[in-house]
N, C-alpha and C positions, 0 to 999 in steps of 0.2 A: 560761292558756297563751296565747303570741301565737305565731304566726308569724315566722321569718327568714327573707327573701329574702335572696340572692347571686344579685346581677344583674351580672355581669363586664362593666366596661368602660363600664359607661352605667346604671350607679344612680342619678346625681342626675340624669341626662336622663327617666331612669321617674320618678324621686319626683317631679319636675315634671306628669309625664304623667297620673300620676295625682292629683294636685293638681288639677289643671283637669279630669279626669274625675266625681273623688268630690266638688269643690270641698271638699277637705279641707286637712290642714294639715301642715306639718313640722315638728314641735314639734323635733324635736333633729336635728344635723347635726353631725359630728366627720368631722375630714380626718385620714389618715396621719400629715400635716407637725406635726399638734398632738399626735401621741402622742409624749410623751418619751420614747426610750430603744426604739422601734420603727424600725430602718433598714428603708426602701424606696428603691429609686430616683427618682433627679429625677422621672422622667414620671411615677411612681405617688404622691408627696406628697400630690396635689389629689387622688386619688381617696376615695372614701366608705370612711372603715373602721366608722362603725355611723352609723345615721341612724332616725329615729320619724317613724312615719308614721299621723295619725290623721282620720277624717274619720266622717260619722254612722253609726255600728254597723262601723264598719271601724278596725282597729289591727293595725299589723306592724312590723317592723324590719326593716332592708336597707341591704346594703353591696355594697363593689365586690368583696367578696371579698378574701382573700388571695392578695397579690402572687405570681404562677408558680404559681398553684392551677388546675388542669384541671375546670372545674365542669360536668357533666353534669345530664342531666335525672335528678332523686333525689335528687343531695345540693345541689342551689340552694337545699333550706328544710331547715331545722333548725324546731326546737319549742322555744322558749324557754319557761324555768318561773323566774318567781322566787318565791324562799323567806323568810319574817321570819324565821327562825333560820337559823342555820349547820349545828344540830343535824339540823334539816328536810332543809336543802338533804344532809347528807352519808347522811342514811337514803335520800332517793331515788335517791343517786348507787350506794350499795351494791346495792340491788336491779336499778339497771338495768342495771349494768355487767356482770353474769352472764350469759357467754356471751356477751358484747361486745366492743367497741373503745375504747378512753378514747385521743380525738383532742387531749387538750390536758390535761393535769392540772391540781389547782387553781391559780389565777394571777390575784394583786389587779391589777385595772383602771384606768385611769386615771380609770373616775368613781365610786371608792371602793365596789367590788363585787370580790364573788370568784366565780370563775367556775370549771366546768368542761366538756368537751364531751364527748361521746361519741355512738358507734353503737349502739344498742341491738340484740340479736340477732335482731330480724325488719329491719335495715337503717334503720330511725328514724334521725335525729340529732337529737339535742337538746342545749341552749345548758341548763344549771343552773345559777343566779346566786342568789346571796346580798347582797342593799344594804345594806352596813352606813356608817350615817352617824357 
C-alpha cells in the first residue's frame, strides 16, 4: 500500500521540500500538458498530475490534484494498492465498494495501468491500479 498525497497548487514546491528534507528522490514526475486527451487550462498544464516520491523507508505519490477539485483535510490522501492481476485488482474493488462511493470507474492510464478509485464506507479513498505492461 502507498500513500497519495493531493497537495493543491504547490506539489512540486513540496516534492522539492521534501527532497531536501528526506534527501530523497523523484523518481517519476508527469505534468497535465503530457497527458493526452486530458483538457486543463493554460495555468494548470505545468501542474503535477501524478509524481513518486522515494527516500529511505519513505514512498508516496502526489499530485496537484484535480483541476477545480475543493481538497479538504480527508480526502488529500487516497491509499493506493497495486495489483499483478486484473482479477486481484476487481475482487478488492467488489468488496470495497459496498456501502461506498466508486469516484472514478475503471480507466486505462497513460502509463499502461488500469485504474479505479473509490470511497470506501468508513470515508477511506483508495487509488486500485492494475500494471499491465
Amino acid at each position: 500500500m502507498i500513500p497519495y498525497i493531493t497537495i493543491p497548487g504547490s506539489c512540486e514546491d513540496a516534492l522539492n521540500f521534501y527532497k531536501n528534507c528526506f534527501s530523497g528522490e523523484i523518481v517519476f514526475l508527469q505534468r497535465y500538458i503530457e497527458i493526452e486527451d486530458y483538457p486543463v487550462s493554460k495555468e494548470y498544464e505545468m501542474k503535477i498530475a501524478h509524481s513518486e516520491f522515494c527516500a529511505d523507508g519513505i514512498h508516496f505519490f502526489a499530485s496537484d490534484g484535480v483541476e477545480g477539485q475543493h481538497v479538504i483535510s480527508g480526502n488529500n490522501i487516497a491509499l493506493s494498492v497495486s495489483f499483478d492481476t486484473k482479477d486481484k485488482q476487481l475482487a478488492t474493488f467488489e468488496k470495497l465498494k459496498v456501502d461506498g462511493e466508486i469516484t472514478m470507474g475503471f480507466s486505462e492510464t497513460s502509463v499502461n495501468s488500469i485504474l479505479v478509485t473509490l470511497i470506501d464506507k468508513y470515508g477511506i479513498h483508495w487509488a486500485l491500479n492494475y500494471d499491465h505492461d
